[in-house]
C-alpha positions, -999 to +999 in steps of 0.1 A: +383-443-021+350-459-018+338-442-049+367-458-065+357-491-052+322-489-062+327-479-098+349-507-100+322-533-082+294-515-110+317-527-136+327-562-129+298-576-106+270-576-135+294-599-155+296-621-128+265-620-115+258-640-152+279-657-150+269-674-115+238-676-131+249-696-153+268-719-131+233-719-109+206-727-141+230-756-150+227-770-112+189-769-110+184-782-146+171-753-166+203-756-186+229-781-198+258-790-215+242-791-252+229-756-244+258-740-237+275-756-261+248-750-289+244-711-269+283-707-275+282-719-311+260-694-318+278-668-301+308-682-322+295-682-351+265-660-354+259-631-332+295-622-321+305-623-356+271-595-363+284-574-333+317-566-347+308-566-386+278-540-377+306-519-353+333-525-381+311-510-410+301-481-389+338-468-382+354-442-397+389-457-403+404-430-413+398-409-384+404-410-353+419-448-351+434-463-318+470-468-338+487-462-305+468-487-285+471-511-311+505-506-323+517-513-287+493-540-278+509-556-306+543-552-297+537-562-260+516-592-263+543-604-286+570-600-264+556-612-231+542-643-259+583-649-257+592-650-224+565-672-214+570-696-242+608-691-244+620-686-208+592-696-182+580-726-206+606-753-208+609-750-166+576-773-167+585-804-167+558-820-187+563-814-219+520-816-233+517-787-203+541-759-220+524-748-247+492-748-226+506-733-196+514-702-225+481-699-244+461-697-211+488-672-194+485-647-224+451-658-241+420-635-231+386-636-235+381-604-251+353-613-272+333-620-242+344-609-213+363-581-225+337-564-249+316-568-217+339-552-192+345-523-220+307-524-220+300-519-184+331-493-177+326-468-207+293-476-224+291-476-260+312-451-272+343-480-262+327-507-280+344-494-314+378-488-299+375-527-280+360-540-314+392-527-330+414-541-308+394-574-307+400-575-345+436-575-346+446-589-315+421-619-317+441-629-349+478-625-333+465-645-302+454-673-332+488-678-344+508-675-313+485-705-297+493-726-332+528-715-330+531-723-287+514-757-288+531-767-320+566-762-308+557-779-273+547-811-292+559-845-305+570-835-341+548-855-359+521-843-344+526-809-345+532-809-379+505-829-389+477-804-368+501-774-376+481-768-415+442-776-401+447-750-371+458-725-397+431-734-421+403-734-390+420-700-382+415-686-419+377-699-416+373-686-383+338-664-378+354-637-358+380-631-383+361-631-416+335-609-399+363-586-386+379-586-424+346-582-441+335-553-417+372-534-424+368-544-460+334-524-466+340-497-441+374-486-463+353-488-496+329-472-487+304-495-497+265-483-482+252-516-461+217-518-463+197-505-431+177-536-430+208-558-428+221-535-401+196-536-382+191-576-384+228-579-375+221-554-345+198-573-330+218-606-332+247-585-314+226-576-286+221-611-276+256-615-280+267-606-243+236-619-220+236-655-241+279-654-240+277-650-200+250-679-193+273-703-211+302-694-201+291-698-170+274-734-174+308-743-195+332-740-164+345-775-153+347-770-120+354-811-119+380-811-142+401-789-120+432-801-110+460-787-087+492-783-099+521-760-103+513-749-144+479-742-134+493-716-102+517-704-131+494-701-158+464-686-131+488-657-117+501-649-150+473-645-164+451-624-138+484-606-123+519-602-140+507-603-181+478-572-176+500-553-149+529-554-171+513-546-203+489-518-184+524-505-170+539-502-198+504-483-214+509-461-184+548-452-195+539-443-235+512-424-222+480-441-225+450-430-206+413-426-201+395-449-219+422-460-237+443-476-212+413-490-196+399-506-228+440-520-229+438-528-192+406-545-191+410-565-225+444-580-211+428-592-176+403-608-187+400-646-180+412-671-204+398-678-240+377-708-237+386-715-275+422-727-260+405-757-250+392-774-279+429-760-299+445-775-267+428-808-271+436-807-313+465-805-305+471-836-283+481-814-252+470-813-221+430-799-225+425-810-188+448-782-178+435-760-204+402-767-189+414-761-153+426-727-163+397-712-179+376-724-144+401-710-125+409-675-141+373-671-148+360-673-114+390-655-097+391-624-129+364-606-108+390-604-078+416-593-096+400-569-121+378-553-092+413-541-077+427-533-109+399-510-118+402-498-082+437-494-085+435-474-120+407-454-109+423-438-072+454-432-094+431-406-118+445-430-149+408-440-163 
């Protein structure tokens, strides 16, 4: 049992040992708000984007693909994406806090926290498998958050934001990266080792830099009590990965699959659902209050569940 614990400890308590770091450097001044925003830009737009096009163009996609893992994280995060929007939703009775309560109850941060759990739990030989996964569940999460804060809005303004978020989506860094990556790797086409290489060592700042300003991002004074963010919190770190990680379980996931599944889905909230929340006219102070509070209590929660998966012999 306490083997279990410690593996579990190894793999979340670097993360968030950046993490507080970042929250600490922000305290005593050695970073601020234009650095983590200008440090997440670049994650964004540049060295993320390097991380999966180099991993993308590297895999072998017709071998050996994760098309069970996928296939059913597709399925799943679509229909727990309907009960949250379609049944737990419209009980809220603020209508600017539905369609944020359900984009911060189903939205991860896989392409941050994730990859970096993955990371830390199986080493590199899961970082194709995760970038996979990233690359088609990143764009489903897109268009479920256009389609949840849409429908939970004045009309006119939900139509009038409903074409921009799809366009922003289209130009999105993480998805062209992901398509040109998949795009090349099926041709065939050889990628120069010099260009490789460049993109490799952008990806390895991708994590450590990611971390920091995540960590100086969290708005610890924009967080407010209330009832969506308990909602939105505990679905997010509790019901949405046990349920989907159960249902892994039942079609027979395991090893490194179901923990790459499992630790993908647990993950804290996407800090892109703020800005979307706040383009959107919602309400981006809850959106803000979520991401603070499932970030800081993920390492809880995924410390057990990685305990959990481990004394059971599933990963």
């Amino acid at each position: 049992m306490l083997a279990d614990f410690h593996f579990a400890l190894l793999i979340t308590a670097p993360i968030f040992c950046i993490l507080g770091l970042g929250i600490l450097f922000k305290r005593i001044g050695w970073v601020n708000e234009e650095f983590a925003k200008m440090g997440s830009d670049l994650v964004f737009k540049v060295t993320l984007p390097c991380l999966l096009f180099v991993k993308l163009v590297k895999t072998d996609f017709s071998n050996g693909l994760p098309l069970i893992l996928i296939g059913y994280a597709l399925i799943a995060t679509i229909l727990l994406f309907l009960i949250l929007d379609r049944v737990v939703a419209p009980r809220l009775h603020q209508v600017s806090d539905r369609g944020v309560f359900v984009q911060g109850a189903f939205r991860s941060n896989m392409g941050i926290i994730g990859l970096a759990y993955c990371l830390s739990a199986f080493g590199e030989s899961a970082v194709t498998t995760a970038s996979i996964y990233l690359a088609v569940i990143t764009i489903l999460f897109n268009v479920l958050a256009v389609i949840t804060l849409s429908r939970h809005q004045d009309g006119n303004i939900g139509q009038r934001n409903f074409g921009k978020l799809l366009a922003g989506i289209a130009k999105n860094p993480l998805i062209l990266s992901i398509s040109a990556g998949i795009i090349i790797s099926l041709s065939g086409l050889q990628v120069s080792d010099i260009l490789l290489d460049t993109g490799g060592y952008f990806a390895q700042m991708t994590l450590p830099l990611a971390l920091l300003c995540a960590g100086a991002s969290i708005r610890l004074h924009e967080f407010q009590a209330s009832r969506p963010l308990y909602w939105a919190t505990s679905g997010k770190l509790l019901f949405v990965p046990l349920l989907i990680t159960l249902g892994g379980v039942a079609i027979g996931l395991h090893g490194e699959s179901l923990g790459v599944l499992y630790l993908m889905s647990t993950s804290p909230t996407a800090a892109a659902s703020y800005p979307m929340a706040q383009a959107m006219k919602a309400n981006h102070h809850l959106a803000a209050a979520i991401i603070a509070a499932t970030t800081l209590g993920s390492m809880l929660s995924t410390t057990f569940g990685i305990f959990l998966l481990r004394s059971f012999a599933l990963i």
